[in-house]
C-alpha positions in Angstrom: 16.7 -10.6 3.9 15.4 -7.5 2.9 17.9 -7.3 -0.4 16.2 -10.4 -1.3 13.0 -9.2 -1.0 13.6 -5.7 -3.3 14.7 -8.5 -5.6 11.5 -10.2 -5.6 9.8 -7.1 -6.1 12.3 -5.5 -9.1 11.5 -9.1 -10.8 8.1 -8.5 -9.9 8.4 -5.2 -11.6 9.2 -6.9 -15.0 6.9 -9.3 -15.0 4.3 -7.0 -14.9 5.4 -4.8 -17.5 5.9 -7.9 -19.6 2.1 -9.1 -18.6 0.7 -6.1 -19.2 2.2 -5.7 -22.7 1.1 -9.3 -23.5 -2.7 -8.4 -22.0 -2.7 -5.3 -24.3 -1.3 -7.5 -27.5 -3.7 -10.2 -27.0 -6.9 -8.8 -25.9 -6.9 -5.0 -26.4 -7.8 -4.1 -22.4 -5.8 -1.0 -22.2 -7.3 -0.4 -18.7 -6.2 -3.6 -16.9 -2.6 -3.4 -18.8 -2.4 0.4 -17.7 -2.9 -0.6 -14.0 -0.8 -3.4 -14.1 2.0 -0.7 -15.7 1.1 1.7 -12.8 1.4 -1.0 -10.2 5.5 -1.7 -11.3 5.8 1.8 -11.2 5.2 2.0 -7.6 6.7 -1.0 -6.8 9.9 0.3 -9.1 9.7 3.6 -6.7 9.0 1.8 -3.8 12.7 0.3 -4.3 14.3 3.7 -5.5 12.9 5.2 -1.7 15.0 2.6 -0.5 17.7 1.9 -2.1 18.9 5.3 -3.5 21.0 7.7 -1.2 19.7 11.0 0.4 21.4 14.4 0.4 23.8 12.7 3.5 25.2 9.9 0.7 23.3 7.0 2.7 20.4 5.1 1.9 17.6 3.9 4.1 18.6 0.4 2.8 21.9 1.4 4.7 20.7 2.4 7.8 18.3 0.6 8.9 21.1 -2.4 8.3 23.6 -0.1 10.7 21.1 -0.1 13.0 20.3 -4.1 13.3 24.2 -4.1 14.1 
C-alpha cells in the first residue's frame, strides 16, 4: 500500500513541475509557479527520506515493512 502511495506522490511530483512550467509559459506568475516547484521538491524529498538507505544499507521503506511481518 504504501509503494503505491510514493507512486502517487512521485507522479504528483511531475505534474506539478509540468503545471508550474505551463503557469509560468502562459501567464507570467513566477510566484505561484515557484511554489508549485517548491511543493514537488518536498514531496520529491519526502520520498528520498523514505525510500533511500541509511548508513546500515536499509531503508525506512524497509523496515517499517519488516516490522508489519
Amino acid at each position: 500500500m504504501l509503494d503505491a502511495v510514493l507512486s502517487l506522490t512521485v507522479l504528483a511530483a511531475i505534474l506539478l513541475l509540468l503545471g508550474a512550467f505551463f503557469l509560468w509559459r502562459r501567464t507570467g506568475n513566477v510566484k505561484n509557479a515557484a511554489l508549485m516547484v517548491v511543493l514537488a521538491v518536498v514531496a520529491l524529498l519526502n520520498v528520498a527520506i523514505w525510500t533511500l538507505p541509511d548508513a546500515g544499507g536499509e531503508a525506512p521503506l524497509e523496515k517499517l515493512e519488516q516490522g508489519a511481518r
